[in-house]
C-alpha positions as CSV (number, residue, x, y, z in Angstrom):
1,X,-221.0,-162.1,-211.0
2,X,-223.5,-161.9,-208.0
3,X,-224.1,-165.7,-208.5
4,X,-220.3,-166.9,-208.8
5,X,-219.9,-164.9,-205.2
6,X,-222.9,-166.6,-203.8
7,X,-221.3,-170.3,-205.1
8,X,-217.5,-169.0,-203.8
9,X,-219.6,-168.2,-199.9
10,X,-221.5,-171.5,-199.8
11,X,-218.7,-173.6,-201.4
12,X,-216.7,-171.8,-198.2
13,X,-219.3,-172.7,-195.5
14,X,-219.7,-176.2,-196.9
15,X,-215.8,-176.5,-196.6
16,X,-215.6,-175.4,-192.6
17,X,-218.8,-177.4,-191.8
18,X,-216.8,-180.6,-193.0
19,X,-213.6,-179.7,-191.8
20,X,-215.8,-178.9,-188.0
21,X,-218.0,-181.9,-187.9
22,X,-215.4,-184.6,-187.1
23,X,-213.7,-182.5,-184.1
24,X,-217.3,-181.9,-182.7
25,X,-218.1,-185.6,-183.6
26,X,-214.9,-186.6,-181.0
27,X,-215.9,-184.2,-178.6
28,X,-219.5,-185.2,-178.3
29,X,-218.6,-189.3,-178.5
30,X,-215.1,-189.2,-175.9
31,X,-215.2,-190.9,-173.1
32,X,-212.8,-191.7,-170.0
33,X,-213.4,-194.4,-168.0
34,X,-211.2,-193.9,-164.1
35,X,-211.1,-195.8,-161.1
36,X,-210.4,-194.8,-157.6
37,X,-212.4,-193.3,-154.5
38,X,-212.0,-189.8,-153.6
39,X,-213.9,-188.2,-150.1
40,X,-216.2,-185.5,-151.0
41,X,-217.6,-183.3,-148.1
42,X,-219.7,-180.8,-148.0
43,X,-219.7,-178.2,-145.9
44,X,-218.8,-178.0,-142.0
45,X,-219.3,-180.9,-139.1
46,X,-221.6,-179.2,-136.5
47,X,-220.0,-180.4,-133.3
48,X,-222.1,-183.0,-131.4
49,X,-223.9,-182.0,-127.7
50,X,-224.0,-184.7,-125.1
51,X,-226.6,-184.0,-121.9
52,X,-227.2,-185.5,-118.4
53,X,-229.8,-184.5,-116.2
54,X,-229.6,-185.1,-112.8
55,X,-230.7,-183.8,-109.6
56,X,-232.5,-180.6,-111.6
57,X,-228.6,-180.1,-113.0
58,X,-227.6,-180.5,-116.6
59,X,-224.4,-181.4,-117.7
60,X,-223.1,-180.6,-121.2
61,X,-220.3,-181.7,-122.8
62,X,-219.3,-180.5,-126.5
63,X,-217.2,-182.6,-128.6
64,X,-215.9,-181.2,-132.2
65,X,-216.7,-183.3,-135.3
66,X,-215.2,-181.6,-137.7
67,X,-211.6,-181.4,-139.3
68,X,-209.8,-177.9,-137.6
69,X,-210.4,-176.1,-134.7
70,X,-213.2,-174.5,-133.5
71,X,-214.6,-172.8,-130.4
72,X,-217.7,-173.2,-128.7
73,X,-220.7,-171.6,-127.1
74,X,-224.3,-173.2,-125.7
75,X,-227.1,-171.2,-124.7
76,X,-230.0,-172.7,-122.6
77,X,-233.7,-172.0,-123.7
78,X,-236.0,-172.4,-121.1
79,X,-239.7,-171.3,-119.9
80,X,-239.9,-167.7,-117.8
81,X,-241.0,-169.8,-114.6
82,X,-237.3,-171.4,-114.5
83,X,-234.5,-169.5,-113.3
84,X,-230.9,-171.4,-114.9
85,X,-227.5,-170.8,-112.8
86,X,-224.2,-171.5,-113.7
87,X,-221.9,-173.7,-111.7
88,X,-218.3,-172.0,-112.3
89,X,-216.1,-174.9,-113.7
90,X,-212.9,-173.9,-115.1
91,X,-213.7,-172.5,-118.9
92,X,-216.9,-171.9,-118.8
93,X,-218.0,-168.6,-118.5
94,X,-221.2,-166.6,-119.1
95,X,-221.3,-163.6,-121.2
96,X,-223.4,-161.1,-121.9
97,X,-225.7,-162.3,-124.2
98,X,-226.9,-165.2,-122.3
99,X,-224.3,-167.7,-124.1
100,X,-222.2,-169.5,-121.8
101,X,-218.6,-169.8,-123.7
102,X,-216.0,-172.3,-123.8
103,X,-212.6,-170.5,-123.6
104,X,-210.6,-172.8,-125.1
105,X,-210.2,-173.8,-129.0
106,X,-211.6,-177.3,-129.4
107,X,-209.1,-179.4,-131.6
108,X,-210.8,-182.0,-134.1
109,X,-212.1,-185.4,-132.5
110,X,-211.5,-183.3,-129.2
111,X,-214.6,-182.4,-126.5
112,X,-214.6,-180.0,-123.8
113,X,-212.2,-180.8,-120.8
114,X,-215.0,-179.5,-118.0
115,X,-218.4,-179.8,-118.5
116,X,-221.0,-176.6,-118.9
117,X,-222.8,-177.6,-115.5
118,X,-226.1,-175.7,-115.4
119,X,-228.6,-175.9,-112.5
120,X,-232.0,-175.6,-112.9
121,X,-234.8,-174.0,-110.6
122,X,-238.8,-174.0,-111.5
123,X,-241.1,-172.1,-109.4
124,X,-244.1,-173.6,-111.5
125,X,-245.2,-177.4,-111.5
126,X,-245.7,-179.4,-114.1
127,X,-243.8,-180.9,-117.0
128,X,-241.4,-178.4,-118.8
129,X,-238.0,-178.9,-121.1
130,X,-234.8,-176.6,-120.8
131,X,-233.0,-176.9,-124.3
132,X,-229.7,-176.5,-124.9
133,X,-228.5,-174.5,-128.5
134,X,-224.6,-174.9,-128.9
135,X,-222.8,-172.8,-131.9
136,X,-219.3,-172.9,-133.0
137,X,-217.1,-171.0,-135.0
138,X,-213.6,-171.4,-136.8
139,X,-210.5,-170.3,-135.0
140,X,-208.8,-167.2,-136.6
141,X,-205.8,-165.8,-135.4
142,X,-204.5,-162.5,-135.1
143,X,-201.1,-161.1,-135.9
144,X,-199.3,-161.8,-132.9
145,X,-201.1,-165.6,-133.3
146,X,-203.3,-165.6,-130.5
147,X,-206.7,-167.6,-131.4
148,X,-210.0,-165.4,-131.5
149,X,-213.7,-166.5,-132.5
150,X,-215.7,-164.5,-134.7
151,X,-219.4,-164.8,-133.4
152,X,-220.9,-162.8,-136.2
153,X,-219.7,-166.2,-138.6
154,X,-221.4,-169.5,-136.8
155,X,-220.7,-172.8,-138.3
156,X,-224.5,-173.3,-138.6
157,X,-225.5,-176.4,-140.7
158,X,-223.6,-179.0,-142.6
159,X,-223.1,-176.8,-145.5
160,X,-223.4,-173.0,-144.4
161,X,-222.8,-170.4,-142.4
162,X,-224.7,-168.1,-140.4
163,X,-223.4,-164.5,-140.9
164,X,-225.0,-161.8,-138.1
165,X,-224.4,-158.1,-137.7
């Protein structure tokens, strides 16, 4: 008896093995062949910075390379001997934390409409470099559908964000 049950079991696996083997066959051997271009992009455009220097004065302009609006900040890095003013031009504005914000949301292909104008003083001599950071984020809207920007979530490369707290 014990042997007619082990034939009945094997005779059962030997039938789904063959009944399984020409589905996986055409699974394993199917192919597709398409034609056609599709666009991939990954991640976020990080807007493109464009300075002059002249006079001890640097101009900035910030032009938005990526596909929906954004808005824009730029901070200037400099050495302790240089002291960096601001030249009011209609919407810039400094804040708080040493970033000089663009009030306005950039729309894409669009740059700022006044240039971040920033004047430079050094009290040392010698050869020195004042860099310019920029940072941008998304424009969200609130209920009423008035644009904010949410600092704390920074377009920061071409394929991630930079989340503070």
């Amino acid at each position: 008896m014990k042997r007619k049950w082990c034939l009945v079991v094997a005779a059962a696996i030997m039938l789904i093995s063959v009944n399984a083997v020409k589905p996986a066959m055409a699974y394993f051997t199917d192919s597709v062949a398409t034609e056609g271009k599709i666009k991939l992009k990954l991640g976020d455009s990080i807007p493109k910075i464009d300075e002059k220097v002249e006079n001890m004065t640097k101009k900035i302009t910030i032009t938005n390379t990526g596909d929906y609006d954004i808005f824009v900040r730029a901070k200037a890095l400099a050495p302790e001997s240089c002291t960096i003013t601001l030249t009011e031009m209609e919407g810039w504005s400094k804040g708080d934390d040493g970033y000089y914000y663009y009030s306005k949301p950039l729309a894409p292909k669009a740059a700022t409409e006044s240039q971040l104008i920033l004047g430079i003083n050094n009290s040392l001599s010698g050869s020195f470099n004042v860099i310019i950071v920029q940072e941008a984020t998304k424009v969200l809207y609130d209920q009423d559908g008035k644009a904010y920007a949410d600092w704390n979530a920074v377009v920061a490369t071409e394929n991630s964000y930079s989340t503070g707290n």
